[in-house]
matplotlib code that plots the C-alpha trace (Angstrom):
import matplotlib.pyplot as plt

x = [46.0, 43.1, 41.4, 41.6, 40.0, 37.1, 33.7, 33.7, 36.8, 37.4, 40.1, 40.1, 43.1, 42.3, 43.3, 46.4, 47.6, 47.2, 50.7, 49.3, 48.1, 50.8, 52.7, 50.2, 50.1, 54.0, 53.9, 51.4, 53.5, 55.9, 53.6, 52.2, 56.2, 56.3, 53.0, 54.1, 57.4, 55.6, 54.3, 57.2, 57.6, 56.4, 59.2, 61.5, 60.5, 61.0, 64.8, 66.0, 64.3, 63.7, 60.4, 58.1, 56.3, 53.1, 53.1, 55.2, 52.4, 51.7, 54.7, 52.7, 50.4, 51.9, 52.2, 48.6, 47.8, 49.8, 48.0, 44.8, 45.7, 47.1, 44.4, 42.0, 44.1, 45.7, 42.4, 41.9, 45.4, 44.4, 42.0, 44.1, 47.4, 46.5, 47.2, 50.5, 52.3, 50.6, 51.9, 55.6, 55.7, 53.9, 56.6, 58.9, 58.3, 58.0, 61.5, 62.8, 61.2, 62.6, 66.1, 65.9, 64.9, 67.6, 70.8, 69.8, 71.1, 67.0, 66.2, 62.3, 63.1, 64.4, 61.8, 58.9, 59.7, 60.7, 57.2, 55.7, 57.4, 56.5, 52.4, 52.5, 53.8, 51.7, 48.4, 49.2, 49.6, 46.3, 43.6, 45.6, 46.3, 42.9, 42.1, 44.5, 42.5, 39.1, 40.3, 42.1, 38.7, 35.6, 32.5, 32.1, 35.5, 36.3, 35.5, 37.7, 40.2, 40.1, 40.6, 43.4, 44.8, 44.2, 45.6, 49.1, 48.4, 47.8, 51.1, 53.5, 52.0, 52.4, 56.1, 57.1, 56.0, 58.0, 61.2, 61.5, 61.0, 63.8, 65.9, 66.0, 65.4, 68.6, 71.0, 72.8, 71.6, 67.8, 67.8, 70.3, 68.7, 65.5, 66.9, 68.9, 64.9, 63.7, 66.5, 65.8, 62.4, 63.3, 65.6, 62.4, 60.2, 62.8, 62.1, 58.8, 59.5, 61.4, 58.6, 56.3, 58.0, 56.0, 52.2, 50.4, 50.5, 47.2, 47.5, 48.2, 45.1, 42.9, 43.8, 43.4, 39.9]
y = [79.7, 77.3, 79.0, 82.3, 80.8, 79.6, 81.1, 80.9, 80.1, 78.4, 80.0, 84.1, 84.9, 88.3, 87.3, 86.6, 90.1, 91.3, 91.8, 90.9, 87.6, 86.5, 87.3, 85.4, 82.3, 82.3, 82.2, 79.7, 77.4, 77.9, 76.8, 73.7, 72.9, 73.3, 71.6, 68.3, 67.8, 67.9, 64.7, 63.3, 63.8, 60.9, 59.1, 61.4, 60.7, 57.0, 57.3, 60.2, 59.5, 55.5, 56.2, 53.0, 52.8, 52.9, 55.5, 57.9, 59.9, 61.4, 63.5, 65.7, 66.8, 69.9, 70.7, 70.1, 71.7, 75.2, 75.0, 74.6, 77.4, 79.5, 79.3, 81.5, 83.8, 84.5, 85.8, 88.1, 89.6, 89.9, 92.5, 94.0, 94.7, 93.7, 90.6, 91.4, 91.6, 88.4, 86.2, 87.8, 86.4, 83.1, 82.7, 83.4, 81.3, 78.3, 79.2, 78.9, 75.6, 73.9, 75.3, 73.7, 70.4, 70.8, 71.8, 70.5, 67.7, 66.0, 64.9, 65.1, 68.7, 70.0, 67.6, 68.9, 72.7, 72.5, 71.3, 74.1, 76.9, 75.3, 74.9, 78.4, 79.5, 77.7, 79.0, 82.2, 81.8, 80.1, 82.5, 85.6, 84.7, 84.1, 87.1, 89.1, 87.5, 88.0, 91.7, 91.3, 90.1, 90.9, 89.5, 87.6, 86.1, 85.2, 81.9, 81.8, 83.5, 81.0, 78.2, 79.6, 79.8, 76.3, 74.6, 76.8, 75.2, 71.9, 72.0, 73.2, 69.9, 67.4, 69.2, 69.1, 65.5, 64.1, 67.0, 65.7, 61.8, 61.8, 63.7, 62.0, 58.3, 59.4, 59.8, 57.1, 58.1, 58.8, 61.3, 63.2, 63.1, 64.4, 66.6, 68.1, 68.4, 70.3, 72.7, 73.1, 73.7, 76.2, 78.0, 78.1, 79.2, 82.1, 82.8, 83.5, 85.6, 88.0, 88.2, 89.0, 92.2, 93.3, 93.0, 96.1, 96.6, 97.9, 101.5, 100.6, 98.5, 100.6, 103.3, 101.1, 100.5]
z = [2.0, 2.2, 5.0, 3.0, -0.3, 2.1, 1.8, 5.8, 7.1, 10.3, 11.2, 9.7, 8.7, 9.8, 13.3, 12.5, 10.9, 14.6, 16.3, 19.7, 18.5, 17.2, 20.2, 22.0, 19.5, 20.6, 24.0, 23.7, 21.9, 24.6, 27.0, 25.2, 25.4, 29.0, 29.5, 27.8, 29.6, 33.0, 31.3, 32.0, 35.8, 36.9, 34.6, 36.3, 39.8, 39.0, 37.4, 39.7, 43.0, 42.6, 43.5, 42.7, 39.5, 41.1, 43.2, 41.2, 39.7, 43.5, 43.2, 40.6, 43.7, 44.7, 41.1, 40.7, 44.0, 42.9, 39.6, 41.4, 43.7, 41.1, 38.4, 40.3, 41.9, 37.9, 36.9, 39.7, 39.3, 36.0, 36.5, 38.8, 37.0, 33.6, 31.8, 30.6, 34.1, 34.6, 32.3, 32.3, 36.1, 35.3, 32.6, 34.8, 37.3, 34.9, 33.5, 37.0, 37.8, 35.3, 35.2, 38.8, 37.4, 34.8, 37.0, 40.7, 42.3, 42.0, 45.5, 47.3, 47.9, 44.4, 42.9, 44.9, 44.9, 41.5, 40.6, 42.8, 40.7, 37.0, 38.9, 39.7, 36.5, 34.2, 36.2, 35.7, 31.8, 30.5, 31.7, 31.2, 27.5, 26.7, 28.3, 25.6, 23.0, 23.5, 24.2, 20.5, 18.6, 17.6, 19.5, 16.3, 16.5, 19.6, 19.2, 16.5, 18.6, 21.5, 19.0, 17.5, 20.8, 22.0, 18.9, 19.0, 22.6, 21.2, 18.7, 21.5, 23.6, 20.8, 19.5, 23.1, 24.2, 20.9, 22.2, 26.1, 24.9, 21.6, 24.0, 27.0, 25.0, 23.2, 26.5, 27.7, 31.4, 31.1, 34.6, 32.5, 29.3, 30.8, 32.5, 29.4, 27.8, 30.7, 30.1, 26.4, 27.3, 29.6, 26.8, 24.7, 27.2, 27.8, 23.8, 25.6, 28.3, 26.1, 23.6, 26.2, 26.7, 23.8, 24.5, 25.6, 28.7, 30.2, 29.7, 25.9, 26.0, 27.2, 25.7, 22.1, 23.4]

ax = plt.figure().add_subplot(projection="3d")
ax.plot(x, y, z, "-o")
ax.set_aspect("equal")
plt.show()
């Protein structure tokens, strides 16, 4: 309401009457949410694995590395296939990474490949979603478009952090009660996945253009 009264809003809420942004401004959210409970590996590593306090932060490396790897390679496939093909198999792959942290028996190998999975998926979300929006906006407004996209990033890290931590604080086993967050997170990430479904794909898009 505020931002409509403004003389130059900060936020237009013209962007938001698009159907594809909103779409995006969900998934997101969902991501913000899968972004924060990776937070928590480490904390994992050290209640699962009895890895040592200091040394537990390593076993976000191939998480990082995938991410790293994956980043890149998103944007290209972008181009190729369209944005929309993209970020359905990132989300995908992040759903699947955490349903394996949530249900495996969490050993090195679980741990590790689960990590892998959730690095590749989130790569393949960030650059592809900004993508949709700059496609979405006016020259004029796609700064305003990014922004709008990095706070619905911003409140899916900050609603997710305070999710994964009163969840797993409130367990009596803490491996468990992470464990139990992850696989909330992955139920809302598959909120994600579904609404996906409906972004243009890039036929629509272009055809839009």
């Amino acid at each position: 309401i505020a931002q409509r009264r403004a003389a130059d809003p900060v936020l237009h809420p013209e962007l938001l009457r698009s159907i594809e942004l909103r779409l995006v401004g969900v998934i997101a959210l969902g991501t913000g949410f899968s972004e924060a409970g990776m937070v928590f590996l480490p904390s994992i590593a050290i209640a699962a694995l009895q890895v040592p306090e200091t040394t537990a932060s390593f076993m976000m490396v191939p998480l990082v590395s995938a991410l790293i790897i994956g980043a890149p390679t998103a944007g290209r496939l972008s181009d190729k296939f369209g944005p929309k093909r993209v970020i359905q198999t990132g989300l995908v792959l992040t759903v699947l990474g955490q349903l394996l942290f949530g249900f495996a028996t969490l050993n090195f190998t679980s741990f590790l490949g689960a990590g892998v999975l959730v690095g590749f998926g989130l790569s393949a979300l960030i650059a592809p979603l900004r993508f949709v929006v700059i496609r979405e906006v006016s020259e004029t407004q796609r700064g305003a478009g990014q922004g709008l996209l990095v706070t619905c990033l911003g409140i899916g890290r900050l609603a997710g952090a305070a999710m994964v931590g009163g969840v797993a604080a409130s367990s009596a086993d803490l491996t468990s009660g992470y464990q139990r967050a992850l696989l909330l997170v992955a139920g809302l990430m598959s909120v994600a996945v579904i609404v996906s479904a409906a972004l243009k794909s890039r036929q629509a898009a272009d055809r839009s253009a």
